[in-house]
N, C-alpha and C positions, 0 to 999 in steps of 0.2 A: 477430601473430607469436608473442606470448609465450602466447596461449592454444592455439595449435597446438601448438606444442611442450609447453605442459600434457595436450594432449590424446596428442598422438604417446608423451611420458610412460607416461602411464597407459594406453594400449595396447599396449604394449612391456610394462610391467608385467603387465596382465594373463594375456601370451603368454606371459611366464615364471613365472608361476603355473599354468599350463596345464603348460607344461612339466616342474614341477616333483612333479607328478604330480596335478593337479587339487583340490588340498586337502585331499587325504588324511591327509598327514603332520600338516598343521595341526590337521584334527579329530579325529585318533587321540591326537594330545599332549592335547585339550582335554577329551576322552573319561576319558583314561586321570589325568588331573589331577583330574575331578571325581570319580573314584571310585577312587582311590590309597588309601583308609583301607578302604572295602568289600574291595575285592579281597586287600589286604594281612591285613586281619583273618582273613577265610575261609582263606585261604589256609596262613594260618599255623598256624590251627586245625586245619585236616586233617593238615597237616604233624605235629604235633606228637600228633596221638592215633594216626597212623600209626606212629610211631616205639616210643609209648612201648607200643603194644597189642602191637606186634613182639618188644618188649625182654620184656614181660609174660607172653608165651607160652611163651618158656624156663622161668621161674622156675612156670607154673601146670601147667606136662606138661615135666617135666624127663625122664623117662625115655619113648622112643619106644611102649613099650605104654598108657602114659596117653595119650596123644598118640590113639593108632590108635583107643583106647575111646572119647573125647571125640567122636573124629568118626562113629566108629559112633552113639553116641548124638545126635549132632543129627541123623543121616540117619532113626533111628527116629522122631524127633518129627518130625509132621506141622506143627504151630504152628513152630519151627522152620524148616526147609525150606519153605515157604508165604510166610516175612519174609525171609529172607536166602538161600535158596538150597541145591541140593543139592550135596554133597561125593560125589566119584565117586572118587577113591581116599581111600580113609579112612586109609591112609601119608602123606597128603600133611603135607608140613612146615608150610604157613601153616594148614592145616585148618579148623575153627571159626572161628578169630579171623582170619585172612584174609577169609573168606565173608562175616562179619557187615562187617568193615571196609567191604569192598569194596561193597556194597549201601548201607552209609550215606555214601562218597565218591562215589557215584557219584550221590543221591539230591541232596547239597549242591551239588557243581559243577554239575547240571543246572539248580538254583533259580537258582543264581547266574550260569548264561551267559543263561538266560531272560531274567531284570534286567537284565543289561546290554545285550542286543541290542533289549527294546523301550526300554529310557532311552533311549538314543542314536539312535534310526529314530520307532516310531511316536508316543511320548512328546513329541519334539522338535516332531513337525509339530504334535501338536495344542494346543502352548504357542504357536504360529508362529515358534521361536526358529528352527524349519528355514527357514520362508520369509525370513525375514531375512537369514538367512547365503545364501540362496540368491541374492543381492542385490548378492551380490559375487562375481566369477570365480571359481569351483566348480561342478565339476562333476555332474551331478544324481545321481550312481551315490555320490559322495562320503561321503554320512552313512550309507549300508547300508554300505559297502565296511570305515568305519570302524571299524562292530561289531562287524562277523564279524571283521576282526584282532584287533581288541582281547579277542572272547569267546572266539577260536580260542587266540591266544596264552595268555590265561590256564589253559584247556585245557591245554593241551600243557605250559607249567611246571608248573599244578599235578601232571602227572604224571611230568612228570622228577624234579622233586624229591621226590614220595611214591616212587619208585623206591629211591632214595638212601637217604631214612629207613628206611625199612621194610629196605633193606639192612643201614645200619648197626644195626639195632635185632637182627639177628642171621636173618635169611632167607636164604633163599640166593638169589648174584646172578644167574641166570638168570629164576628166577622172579620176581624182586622189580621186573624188568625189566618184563616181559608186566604185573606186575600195575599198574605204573604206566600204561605206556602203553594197557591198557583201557580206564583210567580216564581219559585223555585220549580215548580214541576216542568214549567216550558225551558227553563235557563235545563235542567236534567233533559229534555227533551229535544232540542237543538245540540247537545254536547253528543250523544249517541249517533243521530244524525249525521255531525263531522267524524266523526270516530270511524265510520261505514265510508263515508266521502273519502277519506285519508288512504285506507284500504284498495279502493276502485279505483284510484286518480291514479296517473300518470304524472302529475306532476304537482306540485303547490299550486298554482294559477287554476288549473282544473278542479282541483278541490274547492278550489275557491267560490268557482262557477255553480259548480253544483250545490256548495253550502248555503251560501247568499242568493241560490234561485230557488231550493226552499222554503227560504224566512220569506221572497216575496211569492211562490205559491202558497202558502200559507194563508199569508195575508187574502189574496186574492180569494180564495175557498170561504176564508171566514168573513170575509164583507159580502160574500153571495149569499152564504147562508143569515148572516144578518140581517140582510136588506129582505131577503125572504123569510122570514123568523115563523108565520102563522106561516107559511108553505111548505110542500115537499124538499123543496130544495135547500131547507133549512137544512137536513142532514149532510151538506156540505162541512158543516163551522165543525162536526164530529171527524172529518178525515184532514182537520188541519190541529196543530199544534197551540199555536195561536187559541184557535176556538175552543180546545179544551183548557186550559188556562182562565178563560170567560165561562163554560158551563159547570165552575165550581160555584160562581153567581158567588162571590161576597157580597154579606150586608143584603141579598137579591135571592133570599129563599134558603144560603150558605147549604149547597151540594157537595158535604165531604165527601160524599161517594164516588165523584167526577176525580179525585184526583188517583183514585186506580190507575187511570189510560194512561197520563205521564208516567208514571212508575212503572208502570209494564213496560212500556214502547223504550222507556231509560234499559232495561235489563235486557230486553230482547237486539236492540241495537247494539250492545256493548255487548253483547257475546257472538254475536253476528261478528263485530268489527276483531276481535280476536281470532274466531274460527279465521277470516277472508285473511289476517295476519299471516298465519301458519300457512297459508297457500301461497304467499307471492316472494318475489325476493327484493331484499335490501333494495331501496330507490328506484323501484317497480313497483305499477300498478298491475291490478286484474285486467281493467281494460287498457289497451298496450296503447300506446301514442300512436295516433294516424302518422304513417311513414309518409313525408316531402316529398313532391315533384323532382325529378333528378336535375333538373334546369329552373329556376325561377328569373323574373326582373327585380329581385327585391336589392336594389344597388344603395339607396340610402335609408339613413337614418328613420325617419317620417315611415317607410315603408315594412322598417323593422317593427316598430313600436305598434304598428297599427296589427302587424300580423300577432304580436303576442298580444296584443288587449283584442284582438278580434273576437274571440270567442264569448269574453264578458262583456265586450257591445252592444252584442247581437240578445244576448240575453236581459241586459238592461232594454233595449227597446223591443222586444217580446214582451215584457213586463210592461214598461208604459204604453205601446198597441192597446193592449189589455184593459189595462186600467183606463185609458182615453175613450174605448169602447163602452166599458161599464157607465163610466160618468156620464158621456153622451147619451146612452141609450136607456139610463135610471132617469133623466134629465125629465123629460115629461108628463112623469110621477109625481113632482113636485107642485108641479099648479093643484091650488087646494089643500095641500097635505100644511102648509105651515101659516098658525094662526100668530097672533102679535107676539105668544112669549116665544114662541119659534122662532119669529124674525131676532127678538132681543139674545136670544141666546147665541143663535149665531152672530151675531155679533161680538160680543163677549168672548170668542171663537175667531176673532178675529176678521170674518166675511163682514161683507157693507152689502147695498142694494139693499133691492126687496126680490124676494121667488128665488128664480133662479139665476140672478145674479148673488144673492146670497151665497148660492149652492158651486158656485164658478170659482169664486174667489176665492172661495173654501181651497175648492179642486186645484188651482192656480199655485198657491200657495204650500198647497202640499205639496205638491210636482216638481218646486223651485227649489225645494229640500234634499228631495231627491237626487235628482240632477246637479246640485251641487254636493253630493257625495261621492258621486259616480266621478266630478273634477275633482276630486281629494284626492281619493284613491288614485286615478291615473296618474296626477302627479308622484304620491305616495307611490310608484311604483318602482321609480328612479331607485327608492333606498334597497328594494330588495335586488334590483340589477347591481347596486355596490356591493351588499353585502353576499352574496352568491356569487364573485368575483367576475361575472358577466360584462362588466363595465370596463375593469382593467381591459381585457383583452379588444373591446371596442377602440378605448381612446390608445392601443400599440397600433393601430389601423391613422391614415389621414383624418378620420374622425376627430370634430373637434368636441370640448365641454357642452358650450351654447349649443351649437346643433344638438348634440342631444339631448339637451332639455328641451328644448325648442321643439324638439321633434313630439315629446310625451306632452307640453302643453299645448301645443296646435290640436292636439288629439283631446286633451281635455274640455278645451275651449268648443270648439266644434259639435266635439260628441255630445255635448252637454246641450248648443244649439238645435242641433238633430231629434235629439228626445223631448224638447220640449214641442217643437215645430210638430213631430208625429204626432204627438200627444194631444196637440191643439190640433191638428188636420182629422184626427180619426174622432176626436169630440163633438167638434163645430159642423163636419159634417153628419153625424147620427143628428143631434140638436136642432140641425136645421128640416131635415127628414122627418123628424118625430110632429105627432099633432100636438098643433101650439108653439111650434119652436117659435126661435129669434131668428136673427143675423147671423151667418157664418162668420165674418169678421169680427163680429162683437168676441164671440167666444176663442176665436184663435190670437187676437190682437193680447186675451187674458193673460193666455197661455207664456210669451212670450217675453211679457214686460220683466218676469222676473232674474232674464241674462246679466244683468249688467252687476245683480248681487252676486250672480255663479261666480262670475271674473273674478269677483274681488275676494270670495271666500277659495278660489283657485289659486289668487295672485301670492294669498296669505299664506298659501300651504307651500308654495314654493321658495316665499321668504323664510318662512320656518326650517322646512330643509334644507338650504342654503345656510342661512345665516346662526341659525341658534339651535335647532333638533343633531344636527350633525357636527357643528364647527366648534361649538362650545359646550355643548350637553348633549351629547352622542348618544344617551339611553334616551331622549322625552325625543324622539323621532315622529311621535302620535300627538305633537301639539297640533298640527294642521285639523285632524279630529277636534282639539279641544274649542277650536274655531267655533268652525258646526254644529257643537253640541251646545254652544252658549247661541249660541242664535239660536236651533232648535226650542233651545228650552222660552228663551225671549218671547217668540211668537208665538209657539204654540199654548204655552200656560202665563204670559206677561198680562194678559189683557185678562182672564181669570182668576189668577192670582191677585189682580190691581196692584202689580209692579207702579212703580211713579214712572212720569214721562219720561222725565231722562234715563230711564231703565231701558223703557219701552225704546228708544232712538239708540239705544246699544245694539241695531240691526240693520245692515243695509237695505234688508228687505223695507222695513218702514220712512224710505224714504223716498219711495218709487209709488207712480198712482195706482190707483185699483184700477183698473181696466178689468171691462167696461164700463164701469159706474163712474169714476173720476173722469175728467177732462186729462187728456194728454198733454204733460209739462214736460219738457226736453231737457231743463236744467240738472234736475238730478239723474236724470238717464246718462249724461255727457261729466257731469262732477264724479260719479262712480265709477263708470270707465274707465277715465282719465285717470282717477285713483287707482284703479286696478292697472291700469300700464306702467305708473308710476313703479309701483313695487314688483311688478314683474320684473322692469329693470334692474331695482335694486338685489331683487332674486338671483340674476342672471350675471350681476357682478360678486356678488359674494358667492354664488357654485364654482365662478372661475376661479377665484382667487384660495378657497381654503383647501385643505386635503383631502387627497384620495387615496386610497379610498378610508375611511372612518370607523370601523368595526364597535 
């Protein structure tokens, strides 16, 4: 008797867990609980350079013909328009400083609905914490369904309230309107995206690959059609995400009709990644993992690490080929195009010289960003080898700690040398090819100066995961990220913003010469290094020393 009614219990129970919407509510709470500090940080962060770059535009083009110049001059630079986008009325009020904003919110939110739709989907399966929960009355749609709320939702606040900022920062409210909610359509529009990746992937790492090499084909589609804007080819920036996010034009004609394509492509990807759901099985992709050579040499560590970041290497330096080609080969474009407010802007922008040395250091710079992401993440990849318990059974082998970190940062260090070096080989040489180029050395020497900040913003991410993401504060595992994101923000909006100097020197980058325009100083090239060996060491003493693994 009494175990029937246990049983009748817990059947009833179930039925109203069913009913209750199949788990949903449950796993979006437990979603949005593990990463309340992620979301909450980023979020804030945009909030808040939104506002103040809003507030900042007043006081830097107080009178509307500084304003109308400013924007004529970024239209004239090619480096410019190429990174953030072309300005079609040069009256327009957010101008410049909307453009640039908008391409770096839209670049952030995309990183971060990526994060959280594979954490929550393909992440979970291959911990088996999915199949576990899957153990109890939930329904199998349950953990996808979670994501896309939880990356949608965050979507869609971060753009209401970058609305609001950038209003009260003194825009006007029509515009300030379209520019937020662009900005919510590309963060909807990259979350579908991953949603479809989650589905086809074989694995976390694969999803990854695929996600993070649409945000940079994106990118790359909407700088072609930019730079070609009065051309055919302009209909590029329409088949990247990115570019529809820009052809709502806030403040720039305000095309509420452009945000139709986000909204469709959000609905049609989220029901696509549902249907490819109901086709495959638990901790399976559609496309199946290429099956291993029945013999390999892969005997150590270094040789492990390289074969699971191989895939995402190959794809980073497909990306920078690319983008080194474009730079290089837009390169001779530039004689003529940029008159004095051109030069001053790029400045302001950060670039020095004059032409195309302006247009280098731009490119340099950006590149050095990059590439020290691409060192974040490799390091950053240690944690998911912990928490995936891949680690444990490493170090049951003669395997020791140091080697294997040793082994992921050899690989970050490297890789990161490798992609700027392509970068700089596939530039210098179109640059020099093209009529009018320079020096091939001039522009690869650019290319290259900015390793010694990679190291240091690599060395930090491995002290973070060592010493305080893991050993003391086991959930802020994404301070290595929060690195990067303050130099980001340093260089690319410090000198527009008019940050003060000791703001501006909050970045390794600003301490290294401009090449080629600077004279090469050895001092700070050898003080940063030095620096970044220092805390690799200290890295390398506190991974041995705390716990493993750290959940």
């Amino acid at each position: 008797m009494s175990r029937q009614t246990s049983a009748t219990r817990r059947g009833r129970g179930a039925d109203s867990t069913r009913r209750r919407g199949s788990g949903v509510a449950v796993l979006l709470r437990l979603a949005l609980r593990r990463d309340r500090i992620l979301i909450a940080v980023t979020l804030v962060s945009v909030w808040a350079l939104n506002y103040y770059s809003a507030e900042a535009m007043g006081s830097l083009y107080p009178h509307p013909a500084d304003l109308v110049a400013a924007n004529t001059a970024a239209n004239a630079s090619t480096g410019v328009v190429a990174m953030y986008g072309h300005i079609s009325d040069v009256g327009s009020v957010g101008g410049v400083g909307s453009t640039k904003m908008a391409m770096i919110n839209f670049i952030i939110l995309a990183f971060l609905v990526v994060a959280l739709v594979r954490r929550h989907t393909r992440a979970e399966e291959e911990t088996g914490r999915q199949e576990l929960i899957g153990s109890v009355p939930i329904a199998r749609h349950a953990p996808l369904t979670a994501a896309v709320i939880l990356a949608g939702a965050t979507s869609v606040a971060c753009g209401l309230v970058t609305w609001l900022c950038v209003w009260a920062g003194g825009w006007p409210s029509s515009g300030s309107q379209l520019y937020g909610l662009a900005l919510a359509g590309v963060g909807l529009s990259f979350t579908g995206i991953t949603a479809v990746a989650v589905q086809l992937s074989a694995n976390n790492r694969t999803c990854g690959i695929w996600a993070f090499s649409a945000i940079g084909l994106s990118f790359v589609l909407r700088m072609i059609g930019d730079v070609y804007w009065n051309r055919p080819a302009h209909v590029l920036s329409w088949l990247s995400p990115l570019g529809w996010g820009q052809q709502v034009r806030p403040y720039d004609g305000n095309h509420a009709w452009a945000l139709v394509v986000p909204l469709a492509f959000f609905a049609a990807t989220v029901t696509l990644a549902f249907v490819l759901l109901s086709h495959r099985d638990l901790g399976a992709g559609l496309f199946a993992e290429r099956a291993g050579t029945a013999h390999t040499r892969m005997g150590s560590a270094a040789a492990l690490a390289w074969r699971l970041q191989r895939g995402s290497f190959i794809a980073w330096l497909a990306c920078y080929v690319i983008f080194g080609a474009l730079a290089g080969g837009m390169s001779s474009s530039m004689q003529g195009m940029i008159n004095a407010d051109g030069e001053a802007m790029l400045r302001a922008m950060g670039g020095v010289g004059h032409l195309n040395d302006l247009y280098f250091t731009l490119i340099s710079a950006f590149a050095a960003l990059g590439a020290a992401a691409y060192g974040v993440a490799t390091v950053l990849r240690m944690r998911s080898e912990e928490s995936s318990g891949h680690l444990e059974q490493l170090l049951a082998t003669p395997l020791t700690r140091t080697r294997f970190a040793a082994s992921y940062l050899v690989q970050a260090v490297l890789g990161s040398a490798v992609l700027l070096a392509l970068l700089g080989v596939t530039a210098a040489t179109l640059h020099a090819t093209s009529p009018g180029g320079g020096g091939w050395w001039r522009v690869f020497s650019g290319a290259l100066i900015g390793l010694p900040g990679i190291w240091l913003l690599t060395a930090l991410a491995l002290v973070a995961l060592a010493l305080v993401a893991l050993a003391w504060l086991p959930r802020l595992d994404w301070l290595g990220w929060a690195f990067l994101g303050w130099v980001v923000v340093v260089d690319e909006l410090g000198a527009l913003l008019k940050f003060p100097d000791w703001l501006l020197k909050a970045s390794p980058f600003a301490y290294l010469p401009k090449l080629p325009v600077e004279p090469m100083t050895w001092a700070p090239v050898l003080v940063i290094t030095a620096l970044a060996a220092v805390l690799v060491a200290v890295g390398f003493v506190g991974y041995r020393r705390r716990d493993m693994p750290v959940v």
